[in-house]
TORDO-710317 format. One line per field, with one value per residue (C-alpha): x, y, z; residue in three letters. Coordinates in Angstrom, 2 decimals. Each point is the difference from the previous one (the first is absolute). Example, Ala and Ser with C-alpha at 12.3 -4.5 7.8 and 13.67 -1.06 7.14 Angstrom:
<recs>
px	[12.30  1.37] .
py	[-4.50  3.44] .
pz	[7.80  -0.66] .
res	[ALA  SER] .
</recs>
This chain:
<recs>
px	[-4.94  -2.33  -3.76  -1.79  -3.50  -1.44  -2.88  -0.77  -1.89  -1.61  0.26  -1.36  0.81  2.69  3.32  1.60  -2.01  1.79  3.56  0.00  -1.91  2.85  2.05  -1.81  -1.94  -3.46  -2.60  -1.36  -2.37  -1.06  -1.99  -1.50  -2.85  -1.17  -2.64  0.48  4.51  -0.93  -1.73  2.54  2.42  -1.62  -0.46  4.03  1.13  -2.08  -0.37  -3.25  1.20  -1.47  -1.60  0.40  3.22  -1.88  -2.28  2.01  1.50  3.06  1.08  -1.76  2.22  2.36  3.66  2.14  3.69  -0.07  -2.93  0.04  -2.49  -0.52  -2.30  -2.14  3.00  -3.71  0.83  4.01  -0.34  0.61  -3.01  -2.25  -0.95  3.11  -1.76  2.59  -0.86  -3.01  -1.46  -3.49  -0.44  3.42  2.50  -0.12  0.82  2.49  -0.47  -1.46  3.27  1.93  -2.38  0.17  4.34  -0.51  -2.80  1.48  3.93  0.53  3.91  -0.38  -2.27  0.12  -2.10  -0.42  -1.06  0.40  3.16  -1.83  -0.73  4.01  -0.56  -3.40  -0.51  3.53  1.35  -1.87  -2.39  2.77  1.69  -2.89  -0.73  3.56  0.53  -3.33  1.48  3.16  -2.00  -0.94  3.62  0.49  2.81  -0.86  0.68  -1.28  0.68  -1.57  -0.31  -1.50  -0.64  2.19  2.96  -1.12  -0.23  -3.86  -0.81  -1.92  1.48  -2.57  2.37  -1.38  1.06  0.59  0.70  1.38  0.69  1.43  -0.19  3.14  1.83  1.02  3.64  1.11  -2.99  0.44  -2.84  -0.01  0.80  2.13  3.39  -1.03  -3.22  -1.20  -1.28  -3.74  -2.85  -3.72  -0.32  1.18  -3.52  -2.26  -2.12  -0.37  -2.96  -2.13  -3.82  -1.09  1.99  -1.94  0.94  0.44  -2.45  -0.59  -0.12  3.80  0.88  -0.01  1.99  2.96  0.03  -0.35  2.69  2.10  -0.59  1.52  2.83  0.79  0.05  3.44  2.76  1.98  2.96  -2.40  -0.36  -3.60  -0.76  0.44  -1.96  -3.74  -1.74  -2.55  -1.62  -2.29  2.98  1.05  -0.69  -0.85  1.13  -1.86  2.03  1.47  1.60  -1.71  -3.89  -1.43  -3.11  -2.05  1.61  -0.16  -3.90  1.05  0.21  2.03  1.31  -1.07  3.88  0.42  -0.75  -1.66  0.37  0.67  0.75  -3.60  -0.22  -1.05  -0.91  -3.43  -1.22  -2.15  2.07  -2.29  0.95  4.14  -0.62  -0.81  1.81  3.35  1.09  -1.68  3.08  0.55  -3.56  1.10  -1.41  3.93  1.62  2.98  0.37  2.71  3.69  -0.18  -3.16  1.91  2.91  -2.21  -1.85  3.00  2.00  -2.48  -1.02  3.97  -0.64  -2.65  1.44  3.16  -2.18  -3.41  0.64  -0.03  -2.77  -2.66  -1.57  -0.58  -0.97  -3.98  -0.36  0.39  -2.12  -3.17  1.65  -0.90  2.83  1.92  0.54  1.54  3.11  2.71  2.69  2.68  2.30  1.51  3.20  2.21  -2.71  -1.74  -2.56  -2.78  -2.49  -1.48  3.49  -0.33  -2.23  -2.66  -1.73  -3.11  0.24  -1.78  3.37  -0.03  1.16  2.97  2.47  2.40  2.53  -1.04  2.62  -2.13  -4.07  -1.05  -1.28  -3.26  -1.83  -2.97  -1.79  -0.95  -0.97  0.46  4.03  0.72  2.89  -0.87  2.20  -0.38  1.36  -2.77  -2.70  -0.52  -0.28  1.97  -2.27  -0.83  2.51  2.74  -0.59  0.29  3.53  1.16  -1.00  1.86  -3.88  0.33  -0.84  -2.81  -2.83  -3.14  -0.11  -2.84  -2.93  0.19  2.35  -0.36  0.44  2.83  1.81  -0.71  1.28  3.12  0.51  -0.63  2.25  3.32  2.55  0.62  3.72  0.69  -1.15  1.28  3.84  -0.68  -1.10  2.60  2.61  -1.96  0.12  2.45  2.47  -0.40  -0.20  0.12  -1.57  -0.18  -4.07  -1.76  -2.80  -3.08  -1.69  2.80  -0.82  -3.73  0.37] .
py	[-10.52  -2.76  0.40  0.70  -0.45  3.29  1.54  3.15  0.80  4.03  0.22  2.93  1.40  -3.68  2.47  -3.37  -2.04  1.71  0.36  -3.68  -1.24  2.12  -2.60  -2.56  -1.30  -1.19  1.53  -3.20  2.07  3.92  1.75  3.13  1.32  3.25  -1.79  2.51  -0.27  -3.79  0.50  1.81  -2.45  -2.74  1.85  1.13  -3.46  -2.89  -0.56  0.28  0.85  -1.04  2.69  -0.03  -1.61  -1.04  -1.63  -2.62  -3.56  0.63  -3.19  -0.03  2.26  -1.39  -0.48  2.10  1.93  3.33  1.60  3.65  2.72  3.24  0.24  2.69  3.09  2.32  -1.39  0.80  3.46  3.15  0.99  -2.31  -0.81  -2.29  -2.60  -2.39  -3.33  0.72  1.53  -2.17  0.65  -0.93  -0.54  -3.86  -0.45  -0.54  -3.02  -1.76  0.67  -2.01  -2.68  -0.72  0.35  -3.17  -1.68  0.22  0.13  2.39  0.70  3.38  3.07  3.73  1.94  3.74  2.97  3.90  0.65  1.44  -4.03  0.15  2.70  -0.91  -0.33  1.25  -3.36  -2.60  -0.42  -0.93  -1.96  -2.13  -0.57  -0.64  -2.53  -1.90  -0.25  -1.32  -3.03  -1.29  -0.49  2.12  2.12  3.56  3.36  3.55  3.51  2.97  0.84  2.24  0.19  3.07  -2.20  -2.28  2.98  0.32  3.81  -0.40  0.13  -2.53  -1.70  -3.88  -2.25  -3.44  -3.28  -3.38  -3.14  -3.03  -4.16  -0.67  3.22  3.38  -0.69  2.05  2.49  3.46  2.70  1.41  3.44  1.82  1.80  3.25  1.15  0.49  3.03  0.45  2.36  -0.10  0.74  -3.51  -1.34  2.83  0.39  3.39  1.98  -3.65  0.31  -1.59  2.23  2.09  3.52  2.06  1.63  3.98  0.00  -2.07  2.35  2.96  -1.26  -1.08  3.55  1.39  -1.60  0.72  3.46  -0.52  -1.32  2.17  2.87  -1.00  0.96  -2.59  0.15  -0.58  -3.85  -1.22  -2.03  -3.61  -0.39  -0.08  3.73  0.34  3.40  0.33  -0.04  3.86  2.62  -2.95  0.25  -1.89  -2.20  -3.40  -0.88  -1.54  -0.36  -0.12  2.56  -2.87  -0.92  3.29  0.26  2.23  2.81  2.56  0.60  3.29  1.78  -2.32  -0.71  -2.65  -1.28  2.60  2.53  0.17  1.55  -1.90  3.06  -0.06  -3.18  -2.97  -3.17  -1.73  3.17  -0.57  -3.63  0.90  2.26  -1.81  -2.90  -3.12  -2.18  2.34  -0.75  -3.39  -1.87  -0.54  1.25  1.36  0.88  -3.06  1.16  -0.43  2.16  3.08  -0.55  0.27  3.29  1.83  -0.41  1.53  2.70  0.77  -0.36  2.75  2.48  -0.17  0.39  1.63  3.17  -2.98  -1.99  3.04  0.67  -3.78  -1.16  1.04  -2.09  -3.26  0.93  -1.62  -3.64  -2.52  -1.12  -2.77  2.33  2.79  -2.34  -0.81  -2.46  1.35  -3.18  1.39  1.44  1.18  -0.47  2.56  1.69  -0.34  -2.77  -0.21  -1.49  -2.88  -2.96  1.35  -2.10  1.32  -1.32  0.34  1.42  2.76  0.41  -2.05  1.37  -3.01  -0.05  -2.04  -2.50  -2.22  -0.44  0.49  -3.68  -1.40  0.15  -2.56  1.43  3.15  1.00  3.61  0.17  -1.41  1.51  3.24  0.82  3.69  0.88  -1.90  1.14  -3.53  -2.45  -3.50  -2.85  -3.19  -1.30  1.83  -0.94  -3.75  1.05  1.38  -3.62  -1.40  -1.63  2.09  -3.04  -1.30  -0.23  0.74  2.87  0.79  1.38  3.47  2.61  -0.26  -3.83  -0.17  2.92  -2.45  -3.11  1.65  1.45  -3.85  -1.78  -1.01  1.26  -3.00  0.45  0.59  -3.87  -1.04  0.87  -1.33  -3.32  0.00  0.35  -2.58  -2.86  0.87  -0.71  -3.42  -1.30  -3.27  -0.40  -3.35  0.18  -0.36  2.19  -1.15  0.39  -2.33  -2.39  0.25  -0.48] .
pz	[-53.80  0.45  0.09  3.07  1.77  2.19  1.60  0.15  3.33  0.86  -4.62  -0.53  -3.40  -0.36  0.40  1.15  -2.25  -2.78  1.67  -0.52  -2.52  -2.00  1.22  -1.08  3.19  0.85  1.69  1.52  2.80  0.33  2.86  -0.05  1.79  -2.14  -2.10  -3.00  0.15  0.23  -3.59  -1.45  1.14  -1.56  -2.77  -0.69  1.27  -0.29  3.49  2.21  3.28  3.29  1.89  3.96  0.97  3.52  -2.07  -1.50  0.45  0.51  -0.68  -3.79  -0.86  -2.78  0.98  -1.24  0.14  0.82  2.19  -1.09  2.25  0.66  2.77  0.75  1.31  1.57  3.20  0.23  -2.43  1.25  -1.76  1.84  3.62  0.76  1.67  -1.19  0.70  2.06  -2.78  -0.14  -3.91  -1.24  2.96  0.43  -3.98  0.29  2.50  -2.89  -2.08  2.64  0.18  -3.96  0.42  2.77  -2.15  -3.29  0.82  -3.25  -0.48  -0.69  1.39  -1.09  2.22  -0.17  2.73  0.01  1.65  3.16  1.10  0.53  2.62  1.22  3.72  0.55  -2.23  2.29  -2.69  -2.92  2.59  0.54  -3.46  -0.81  2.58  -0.93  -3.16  1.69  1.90  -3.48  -0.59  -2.70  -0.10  -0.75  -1.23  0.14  -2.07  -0.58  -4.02  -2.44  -3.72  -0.33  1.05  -3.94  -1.90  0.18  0.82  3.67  3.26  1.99  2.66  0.84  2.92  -1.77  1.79  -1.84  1.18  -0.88  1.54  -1.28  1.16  -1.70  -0.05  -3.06  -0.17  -0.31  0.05  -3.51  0.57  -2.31  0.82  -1.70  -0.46  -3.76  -1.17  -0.54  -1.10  0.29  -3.56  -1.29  1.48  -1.24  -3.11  -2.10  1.05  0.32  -0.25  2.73  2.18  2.53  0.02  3.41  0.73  0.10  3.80  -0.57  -2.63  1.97  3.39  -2.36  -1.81  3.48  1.79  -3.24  0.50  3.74  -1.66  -2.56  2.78  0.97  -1.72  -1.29  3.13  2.45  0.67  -0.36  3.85  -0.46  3.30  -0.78  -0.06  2.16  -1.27  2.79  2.39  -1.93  3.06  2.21  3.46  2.39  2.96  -1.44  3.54  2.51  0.19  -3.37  -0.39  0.24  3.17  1.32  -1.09  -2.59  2.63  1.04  -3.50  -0.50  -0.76  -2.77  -3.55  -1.54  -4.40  -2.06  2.80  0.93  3.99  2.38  2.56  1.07  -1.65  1.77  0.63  -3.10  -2.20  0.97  -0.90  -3.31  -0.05  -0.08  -2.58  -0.13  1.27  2.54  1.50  0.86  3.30  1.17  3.11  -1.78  -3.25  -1.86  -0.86  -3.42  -0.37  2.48  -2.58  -2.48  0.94  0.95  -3.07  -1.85  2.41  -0.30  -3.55  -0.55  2.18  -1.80  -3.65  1.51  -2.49  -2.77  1.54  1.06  -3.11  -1.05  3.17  -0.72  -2.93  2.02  3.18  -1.90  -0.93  1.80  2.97  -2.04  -2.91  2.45  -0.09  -2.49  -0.36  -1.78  -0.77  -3.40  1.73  -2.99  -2.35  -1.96  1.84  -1.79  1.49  -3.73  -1.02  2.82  1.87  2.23  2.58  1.68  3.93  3.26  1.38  -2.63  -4.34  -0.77  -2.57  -1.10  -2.76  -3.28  1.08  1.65  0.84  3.60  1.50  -1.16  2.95  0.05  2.78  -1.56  -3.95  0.35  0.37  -3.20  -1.64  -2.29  -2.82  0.21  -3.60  -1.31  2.80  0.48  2.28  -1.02  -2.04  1.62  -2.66  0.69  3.44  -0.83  -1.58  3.56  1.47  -3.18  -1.12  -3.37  -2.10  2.46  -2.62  2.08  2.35  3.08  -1.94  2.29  0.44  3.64  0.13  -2.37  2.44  2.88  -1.55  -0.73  3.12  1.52  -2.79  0.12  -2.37  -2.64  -0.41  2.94  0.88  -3.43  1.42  3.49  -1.78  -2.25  3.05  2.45  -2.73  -2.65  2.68  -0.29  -3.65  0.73  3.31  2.04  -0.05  -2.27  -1.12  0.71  -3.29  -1.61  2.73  -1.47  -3.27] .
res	[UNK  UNK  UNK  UNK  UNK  UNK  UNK  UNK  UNK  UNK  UNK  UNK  UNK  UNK  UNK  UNK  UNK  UNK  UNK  UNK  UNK  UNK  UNK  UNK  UNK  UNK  UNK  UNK  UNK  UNK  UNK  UNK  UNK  UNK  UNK  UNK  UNK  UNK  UNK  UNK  UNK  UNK  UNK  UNK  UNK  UNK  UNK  UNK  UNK  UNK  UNK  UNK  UNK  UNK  UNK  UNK  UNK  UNK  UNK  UNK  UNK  UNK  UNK  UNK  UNK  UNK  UNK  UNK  UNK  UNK  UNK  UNK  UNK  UNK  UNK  UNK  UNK  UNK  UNK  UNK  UNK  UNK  UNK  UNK  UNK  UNK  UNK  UNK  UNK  UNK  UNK  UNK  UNK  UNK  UNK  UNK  UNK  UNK  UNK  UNK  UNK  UNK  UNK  UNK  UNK  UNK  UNK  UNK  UNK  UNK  UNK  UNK  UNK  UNK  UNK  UNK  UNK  UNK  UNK  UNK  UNK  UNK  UNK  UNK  UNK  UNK  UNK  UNK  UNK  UNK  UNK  UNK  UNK  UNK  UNK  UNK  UNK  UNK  UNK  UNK  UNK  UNK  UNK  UNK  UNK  UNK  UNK  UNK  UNK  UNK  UNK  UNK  UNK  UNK  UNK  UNK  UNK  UNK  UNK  UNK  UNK  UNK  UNK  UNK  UNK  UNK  UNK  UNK  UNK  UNK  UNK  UNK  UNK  UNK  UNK  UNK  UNK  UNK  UNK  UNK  UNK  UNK  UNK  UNK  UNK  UNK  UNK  UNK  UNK  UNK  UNK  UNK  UNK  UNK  UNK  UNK  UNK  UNK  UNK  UNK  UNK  UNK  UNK  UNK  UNK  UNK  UNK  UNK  UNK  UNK  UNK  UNK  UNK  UNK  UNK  UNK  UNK  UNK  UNK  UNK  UNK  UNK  UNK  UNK  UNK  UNK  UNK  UNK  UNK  UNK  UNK  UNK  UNK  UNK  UNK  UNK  UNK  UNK  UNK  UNK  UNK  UNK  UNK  UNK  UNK  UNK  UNK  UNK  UNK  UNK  UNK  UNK  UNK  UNK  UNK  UNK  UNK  UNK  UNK  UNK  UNK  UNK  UNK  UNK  UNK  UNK  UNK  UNK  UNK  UNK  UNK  UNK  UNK  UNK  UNK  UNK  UNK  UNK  UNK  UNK  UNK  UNK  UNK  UNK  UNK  UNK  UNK  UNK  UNK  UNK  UNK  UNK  UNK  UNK  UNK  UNK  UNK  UNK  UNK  UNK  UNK  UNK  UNK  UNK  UNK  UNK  UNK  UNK  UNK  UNK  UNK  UNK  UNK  UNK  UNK  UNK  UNK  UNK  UNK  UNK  UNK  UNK  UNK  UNK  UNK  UNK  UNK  UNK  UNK  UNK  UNK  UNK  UNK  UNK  UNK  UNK  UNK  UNK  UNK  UNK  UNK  UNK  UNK  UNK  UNK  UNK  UNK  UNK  UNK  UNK  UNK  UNK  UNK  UNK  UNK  UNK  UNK  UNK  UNK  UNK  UNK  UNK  UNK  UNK  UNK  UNK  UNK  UNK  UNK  UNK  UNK  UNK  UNK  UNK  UNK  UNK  UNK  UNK  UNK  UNK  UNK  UNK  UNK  UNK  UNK  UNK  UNK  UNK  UNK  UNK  UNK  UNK  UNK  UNK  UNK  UNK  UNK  UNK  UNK  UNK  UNK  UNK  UNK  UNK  UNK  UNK  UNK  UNK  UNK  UNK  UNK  UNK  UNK  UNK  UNK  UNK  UNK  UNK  UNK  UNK  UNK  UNK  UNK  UNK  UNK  UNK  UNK  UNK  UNK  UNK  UNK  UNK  UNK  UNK  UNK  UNK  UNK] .
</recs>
């Protein structure tokens, strides 16, 4: 494979910097805007980046044959506001990606999104992009891919784009026929130091909800719905108005969380009465939430004899630890035994197959490995994102989480390069840095 020239725009922690320098290519131009990733990037690479794209001359920047990016995904996540390409932070990034393709005329571009930009703005969004893309004359190519589908323990599903000048006849999105077995322990360390234990408070909602679990005898089927504790002897309306709609009046016959009566209460009392999600400001209360609520009404009057005298011990936690996520169908139930995630939506339980996704946008859902009591190392983070041999980390917990959660997975880009060029051996261009020389 010959040598090649790239830049590495959005860098972050260099997760494409790496992918290719592995195969032997320059980095001839970097950008990153953190000030402190831009360090560290320097510091594992040997190359200062440039901070604010909008701030540079385009034109200085050095030719080159593959323009790799990840631009900013805030503005197309679920997680985030979804602004798209209005978004007045980040949204017109990638503008300046298509203005360096038509400057600089790069064969090659890798470009990477969460796979919500595919579905953003019911597809008009990915359509536009795509078809900007298209006026440059490059030929294109999309797929949706995920370390898991490498052998890497983490399920963290990317949107990635590639192009090519010359056309992709012969490529083929590497994407294996069967996927390969994995487990969460081939990244992890033995009782590290640096790892933070769980906290007391943490301790005690994971022995709790274990209790809840080892109530049922082992022929009844633990939900694989999400429990919603505070929906056990809840019955208050989910069809038409919402109580927030209906000025949460009128209730009075029913029961809010926990069973708690509603007879005789003030409309601010019912409020707080009932859940927090069922408080919410909409007309009608979503299907997927009514789904939600009855299966596990259905579910506790079936098992109330079972559920009764635990219930009490969970009134006190705060709302996101009165939910659980049981994903460890067929598994051993014991939540010490698997991956715990600690999320806004309520305690994940996942198998030790794979790590839930790094999430950038948040530090405290970082996977726990509950037979340890632990929450994962900023190291064996870097080993989900395939940056295990990166030599310089963030200098914080918290920043190191966030990088992560930002980067892209290094072999993942290492196979999609490996497909986009290898294709061609002895290709009809070129490379520019042979050209140099």
């Amino acid at each position: 494979m010959p040598e090649f020239r790239f830049i590495d725009l959005f860098a972050g922690l260099g997760g494409f910097h790496q992918a290719l320098a592995s195969r032997g290519a320059e980095c001839v131009f970097a950008s990153e805007l953190n000030v402190n990733l831009a360090d560290l990037y320097e510091k594992n690479f040997g190359v200062r980046p440039e901070g604010d794209i909008k701030k540079v001359d385009l034109n200085s920047i050095a030719d080159h044959d593959v323009l790799c990016a990840g631009f900013p995904c805030q503005p197309f996540s679920k997680a985030g506001d979804q602004k798209g390409l209005e978004c007045p932070q980040w949204g017109n990034l990638f503008d300046y990606v298509v203005e360096i393709l038509r400057l600089k005329r790069p064969r090659f571009f890798i470009i990477e999104n969460v796979p919500n930009l595919i579905r953003h703005k019911g597809g008009t969004t990915w359509s536009l992009i795509c078809d900007r893309l298209k006026e440059l004359g490059y030929d294109i190519s999309f797929e949706r891919l995920s370390p898991h589908m490498f052998g890497i323990p983490q399920k963290r599903e990317r949107a990635f784009i590639v192009g090519d000048l010359d056309g992709l006849g012969g490529f083929k999105w590497p994407k294996p026929d069967q996927l390969p077995d994995v487990c969460i322990t081939t990244v992890l360390d033995s009782q590290p130091n640096d790892a933070l234990a769980l906290s007391e408070n943490h301790l005690l909602y994971l022995r709790t909800w274990q209790e809840f679990i080892d109530a049922f005898p082992v022929d009844v089927e633990l939900p694989s719905f999400p429990i919603w504790a505070m929906e056990f002897g809840a019955t208050y309306p989910l069809y038409g108005d919402t109580p927030h709609k209906r000025g949460y009046a009128g209730l009075n016959r029913y029961k809010g969380a926990f069973g708690q009566e509603l007879k005789g209460l003030t409309p601010e009392q019912v409020k707080a009465a009932l859940p927090p999600y069922a408080q919410t400001s909409l007309g009608e209360f979503p299907d997927w939430k009514i789904d939600f609520i009855q299966k596990n009404r259905k579910f506790y009057k079936e098992h109330q004899d079972l559920i009764d005298p635990w219930i009490g011990k969970i009134k006190g936690f705060a709302p996101s630890f009165q939910k659980l996520e049981w994903n460890c169908k067929g598994s051993e139930r014991d939540i010490w035994k698997h991956i715990v995630q600690f999320r806004a939506s309520g305690i994940r339980v996942k198998k030790r197959d794979t790590a839930p996704s790094l999430i950038a946008m948040t530090t405290s859902q970082v996977p726990i490995i509950a037979w340890e009591k632990r929450y994962m190392t900023p190291r064996e983070c870097s080993r989900l994102q395939s940056m295990g041999n990166l030599p310089n980390l963030p200098d914080t917990k918290g920043g190191a989480y966030k990088a992560f959660g930002n980067a892209v997975n290094v072999d993942v880009v290492t196979a999609i390069f490996d497909a986009l060029v290898g294709r061609d051996e002895e290709m009809e261009t070129e490379p520019l840095l042979d050209a140099a020389e």
